[in-house]
N, C-alpha and C positions, 0 to 999 in steps of 0.2 A: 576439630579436623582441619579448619583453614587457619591460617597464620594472619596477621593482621596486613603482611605484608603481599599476602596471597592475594586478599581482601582488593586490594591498593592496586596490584598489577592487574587484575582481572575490572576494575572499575576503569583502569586506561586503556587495557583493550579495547571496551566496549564503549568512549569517548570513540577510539577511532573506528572501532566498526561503523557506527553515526555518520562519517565522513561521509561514507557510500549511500546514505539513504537516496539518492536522486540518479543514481545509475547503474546500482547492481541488479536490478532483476533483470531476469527471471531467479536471476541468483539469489543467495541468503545476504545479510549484512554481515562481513564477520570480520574482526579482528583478535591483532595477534601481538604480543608481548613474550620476548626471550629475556630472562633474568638471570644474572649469575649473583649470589648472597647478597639479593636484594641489589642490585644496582641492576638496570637498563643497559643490555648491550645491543638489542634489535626489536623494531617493530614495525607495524605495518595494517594496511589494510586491504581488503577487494575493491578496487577501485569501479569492475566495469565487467562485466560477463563475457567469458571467451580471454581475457586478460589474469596473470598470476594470479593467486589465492593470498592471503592475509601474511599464510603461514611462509611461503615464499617470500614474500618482501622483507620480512622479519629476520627471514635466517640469511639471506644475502645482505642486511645492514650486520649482522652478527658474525658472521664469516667464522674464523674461529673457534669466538668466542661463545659459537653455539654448544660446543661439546663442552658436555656435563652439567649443560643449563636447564632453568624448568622452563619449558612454554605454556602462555597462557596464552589459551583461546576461547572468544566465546561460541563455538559452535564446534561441534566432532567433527577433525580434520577427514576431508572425503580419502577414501579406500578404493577409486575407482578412475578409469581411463577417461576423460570427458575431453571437453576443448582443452585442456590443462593434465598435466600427471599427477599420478595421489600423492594427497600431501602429507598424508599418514608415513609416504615410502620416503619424503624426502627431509622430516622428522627424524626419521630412523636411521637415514646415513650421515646426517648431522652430528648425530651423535649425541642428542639433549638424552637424560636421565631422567625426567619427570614430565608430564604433559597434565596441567590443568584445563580441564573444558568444562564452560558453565550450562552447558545442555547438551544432549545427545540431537543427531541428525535425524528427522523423523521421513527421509529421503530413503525409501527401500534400497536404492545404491548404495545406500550405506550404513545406516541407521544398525551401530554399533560394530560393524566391521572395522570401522576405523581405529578402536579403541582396541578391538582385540589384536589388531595389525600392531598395533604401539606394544601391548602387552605381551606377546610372541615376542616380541623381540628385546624382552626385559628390561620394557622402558615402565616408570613406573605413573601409572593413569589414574587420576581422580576426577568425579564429576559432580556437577549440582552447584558449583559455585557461584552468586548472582544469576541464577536459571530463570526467576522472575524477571530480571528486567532483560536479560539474553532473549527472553520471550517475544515480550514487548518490543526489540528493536526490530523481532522478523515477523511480527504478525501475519502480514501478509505472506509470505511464505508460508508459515504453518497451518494457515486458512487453507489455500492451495494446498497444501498437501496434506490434510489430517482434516480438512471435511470436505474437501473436492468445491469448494467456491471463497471468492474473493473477499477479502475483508472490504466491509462495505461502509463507508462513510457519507452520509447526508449532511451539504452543506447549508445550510440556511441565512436568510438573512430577512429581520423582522425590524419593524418600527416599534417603537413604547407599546404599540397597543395591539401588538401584535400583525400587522399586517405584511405582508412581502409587497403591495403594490395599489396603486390606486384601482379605482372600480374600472377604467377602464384599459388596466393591463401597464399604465405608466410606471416605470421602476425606477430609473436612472438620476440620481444615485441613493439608495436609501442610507447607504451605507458611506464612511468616508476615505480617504485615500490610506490609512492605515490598516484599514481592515481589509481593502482590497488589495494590497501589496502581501497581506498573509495570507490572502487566499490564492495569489500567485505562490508561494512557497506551496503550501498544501496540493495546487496542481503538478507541481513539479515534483513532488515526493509519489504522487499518485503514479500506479503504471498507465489508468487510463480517467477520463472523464466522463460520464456517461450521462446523458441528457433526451429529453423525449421530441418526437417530429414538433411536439406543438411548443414547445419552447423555440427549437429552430426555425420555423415559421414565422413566429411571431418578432421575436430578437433577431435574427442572426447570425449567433455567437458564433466566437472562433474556437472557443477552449481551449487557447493554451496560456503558455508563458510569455508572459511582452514584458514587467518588468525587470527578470532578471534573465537575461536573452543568454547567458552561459549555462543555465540550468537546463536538463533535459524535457525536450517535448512531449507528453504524456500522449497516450494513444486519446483519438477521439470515438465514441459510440453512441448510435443515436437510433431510439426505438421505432423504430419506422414500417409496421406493420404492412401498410398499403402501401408502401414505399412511393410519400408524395416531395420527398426531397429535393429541391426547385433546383434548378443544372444552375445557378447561379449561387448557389450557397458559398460560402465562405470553406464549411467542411469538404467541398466536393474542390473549389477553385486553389486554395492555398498550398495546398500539397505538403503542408509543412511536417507532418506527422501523419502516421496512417489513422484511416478512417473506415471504422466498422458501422456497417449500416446492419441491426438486428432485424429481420423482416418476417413474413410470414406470406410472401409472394414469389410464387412458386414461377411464374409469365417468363421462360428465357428472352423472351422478345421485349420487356420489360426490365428485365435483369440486364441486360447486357452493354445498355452505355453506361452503366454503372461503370462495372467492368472493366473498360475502356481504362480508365483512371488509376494510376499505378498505385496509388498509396490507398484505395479503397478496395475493402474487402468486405465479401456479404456473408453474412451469419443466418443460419436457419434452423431457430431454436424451435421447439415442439407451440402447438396452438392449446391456450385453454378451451373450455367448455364454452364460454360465452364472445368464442373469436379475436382473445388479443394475445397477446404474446407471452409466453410461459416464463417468468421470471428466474425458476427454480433452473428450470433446463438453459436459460441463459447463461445463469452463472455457470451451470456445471461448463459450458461451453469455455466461456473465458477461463477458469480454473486451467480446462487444459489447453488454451492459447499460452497460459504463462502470464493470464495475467493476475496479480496476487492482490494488490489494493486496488480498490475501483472508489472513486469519489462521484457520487450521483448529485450534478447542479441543475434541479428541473424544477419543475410547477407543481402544484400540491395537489393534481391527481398522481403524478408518476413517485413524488416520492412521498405520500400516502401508501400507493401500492408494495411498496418496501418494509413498509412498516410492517403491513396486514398481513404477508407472505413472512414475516420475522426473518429478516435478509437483513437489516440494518445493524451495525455494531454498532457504531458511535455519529453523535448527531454534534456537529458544532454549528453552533447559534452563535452569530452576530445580529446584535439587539444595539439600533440605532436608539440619540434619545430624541427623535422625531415623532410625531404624532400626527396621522395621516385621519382616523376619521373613518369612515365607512371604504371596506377596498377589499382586496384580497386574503384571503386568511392563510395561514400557513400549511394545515392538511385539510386534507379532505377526509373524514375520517365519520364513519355513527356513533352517535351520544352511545357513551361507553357508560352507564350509573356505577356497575362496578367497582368503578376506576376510581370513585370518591373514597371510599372505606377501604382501597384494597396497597397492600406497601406498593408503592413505585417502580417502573418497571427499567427505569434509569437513575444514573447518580452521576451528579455532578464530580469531574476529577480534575478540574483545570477554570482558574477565571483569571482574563488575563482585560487588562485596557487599551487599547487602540488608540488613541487620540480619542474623542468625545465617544469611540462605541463599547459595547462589551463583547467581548469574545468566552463564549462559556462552551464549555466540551463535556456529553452527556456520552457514558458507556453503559450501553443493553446488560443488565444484573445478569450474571453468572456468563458472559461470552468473553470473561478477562483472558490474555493467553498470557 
């Protein structure tokens, strides 16, 4: 069905759909490839939400030399009026003859109108092409929109013997300046970072990007039930990014210097049975904020609780080769016997070296998109 050379142009689209992974959402990641008999005459990517489509930048490099070309794209060009016009309509006055897209839009706005918009207009549309890894570049979008929550990543960081910290809560640094420079990447790819009051208490992290200060600033969230978040925090004073304080305190009189702070906003997700904060109804929460990836950097009751609720897609472990000794353990979790005899509930799909750590990345069996 695909040509070798179909292959090749839909593999470089989705090189530059990649470009955008650190500023397109809410938006999808997508790029775009115009070919005429195999040769490159436009392409392009979504650089930024509310800014041109993939499909736009491709066809203004192609001018043209768009009519009677194929475009490849890896995602179904939208059919609909947004911050931007459909790119489905601007395909069509271009004049291309063929549109390859390696997944359909799972976005009710469009999710196949766009193709039929191409095909009305006797342009000729195939799909499925590299749909696996098209997948994979929008995870987070397709989480948001096809289960109503965020694709969720737990970051860890463990010594030889498993520990995240000494016994009395000392961490800094277990890990060394390489693996902490990739975990700036990862927060920058994140739409948000999401952390619990008793991490912020204790640390008082900033969450965001310091090493590479061009990158985007990931939203910060922090689960703050009794909402005991000290006016002096880092989250509250830096203003760098907004900041979602998750709560379960209803007190306007309480709520309100919050408030005050322009880049802080209060989320009031549902309460469980035993008074803490509803995970499930969280996420649904951020799902429709727009937020698509969430990276959870907390303590090992908060991301224990993630696991237990089966919220967690992938768990990336940096394993120092330090050996700490009696301290912290990584979850908090009850002796599972099961777990001995039964297949695994994770598989490893990435091990990468850091300078003296190890960086291994574990995906939840059967939540591949």
């Amino acid at each position: 069905m695909f040509s070798e050379t179909d292959i090749s142009m839909m593999q470089n689209a989705l090189k530059l759909a990649a470009l955008g992974r650190f500023s397109t959402s809410p938006n999808p990641r997508v790029g775009c490839v115009i070919a005429q008999g195999g040769q490159v005459v436009g392409q392009g990517f979504h650089v930024k939400a509310g800014e041109p489509h993939a499909e736009v930048h491709a066809l203004r490099q192609a001018g043209e030399m768009a009519k009677g070309a194929t475009a490849f794209v890896t995602l179904e060009p939208c059919s609909h009026y947004g911050r931007t016009p459909p790119c489905a309509e601007a395909l069509v006055r271009a004049g291309v003859s063929r549109v390859v897209v390696a997944m359909r839009d799972p976005n009710p706005l469009v999710a196949g109108k766009g193709l039929a918009l191409l095909e009305a207009a006797g342009i000729k549309t195939e799909c499925g092409l590299l749909e696996s890894e098209a997948r994979e570049l929008n995870r987070g979008f397709l989480s948001r929109i096809e289960r109503r929550r965020p694709f969720v990543r737990l970051k860890c960081a463990v010594s030889l013997d498993g520990k995240t910290a000494l016994s009395d809560g000392s961490s800094f640094w277990i890990t060394g300046e390489e693996a902490r420079a990739d975990v700036q990447v990862l927060r920058a790819e994140s739409c948000a970072v999401l952390t619990g009051i008793g991490t912020v208490l204790a640390d008082n992290p900033r969450l965001n990007v310091r090493a590479f200060p061009t990158l985007r600033q990931p939203a910060r969230i922090v689960l703050d039930s009794r909402l005991r978040l000290p006016s002096n925090s880092h989250l509250l004073t830096d203003g760098q990014s907004p900041t979602l304080i998750a709560t379960l305190e209803r007190d306007e009189g309480r709520l309100s210097p919050y408030r005050e702070h322009t880049h802080i906003r209060i989320l009031m997700p549902s309460e469980t049975a035993d008074g803490k904060i509803d995970l499930n109804s969280l996420m649904r929460l951020l799902a429709g904020e727009g937020y698509g990836e969430v990276m959870v950097e907390a303590g090992a009751k908060l991301a224990s609780a993630f696991l237990a609720e089966d919220l967690a897609d992938e768990i990336v472990l940096y394993r120092s080769p330090k050996i700490l000794g009696s301290g912290k353990d990584l979850f908090s979790l009850p002796e599972n016997r099961a777990a001995l005899s039964a297949p695994p509930l994770w598989t490893p799909v990435s091990t990468e070296i850091l300078g003296h750590d190890v960086k291994t990345v574990f995906r939840k069996n059967g939540n591949a998109f």
